[in-house]
C-alpha angles and dihedrals in degrees: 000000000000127000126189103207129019126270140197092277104068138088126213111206113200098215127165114242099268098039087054098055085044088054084038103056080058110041095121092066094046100065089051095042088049091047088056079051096060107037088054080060093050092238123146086214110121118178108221105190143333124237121201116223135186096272101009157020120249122207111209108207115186087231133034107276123235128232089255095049081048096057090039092063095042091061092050106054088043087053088059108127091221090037120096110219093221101054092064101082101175155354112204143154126245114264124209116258093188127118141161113223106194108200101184145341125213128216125195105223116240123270084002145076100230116117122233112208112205 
């Protein structure tokens, strides 16, 4: 699966370098790990891969992840035994980064053919 830009299921996981090649290594037994995690906590949230990135780890779920399926993976990558809690920064979602800007609209004024800009 490849995606080009990121989407609401996926987690972005701020990590320090060396934090981020340990989690990495195993990564395999994470996601298994993180999917027993989530079904303890009856959710229908799976994790399907990670993905490491420059300057973080993403955590690719099949559905949009709750508050309550974010903190529970937060707790479990900072309750790794070789994870230092405080290299992991922060968990967060994307955000979009998509606008619309309208710089002007124009109106044809009635019963003429002059344009009225607004």
């Amino acid at each position: 699966m490849t995606t080009k830009s990121f989407s609401k299921k996926q987690v972005i996981v701020l990590i320090n370098n060396d934090n981020k090649k340990k989690f990495m290594k195993d990564s395999s037994n994470h996601i298994t790990n993180l999917n027993k995690v989530m079904k303890n906590i009856k959710s229908d949230t799976m994790v399907d891969f990670v993905r490491l990135e420059i300057s973080s780890i993403t955590i690719v779920t099949n559905k949009v992840i709750s508050a309550l399926e974010l903190q529970t993976i937060e707790n479990y990558i900072k309750n790794i035994n070789y994870i230092k809690a405080e290299g992991v920064e922060a968990l967060l979602l994307p955000q979009s980064k998509s606008y619309i800007k309208i710089i002007g609209i124009s109106y044809l004024k009635e019963d003429t053919y002059t344009f009225i800009m607004l």
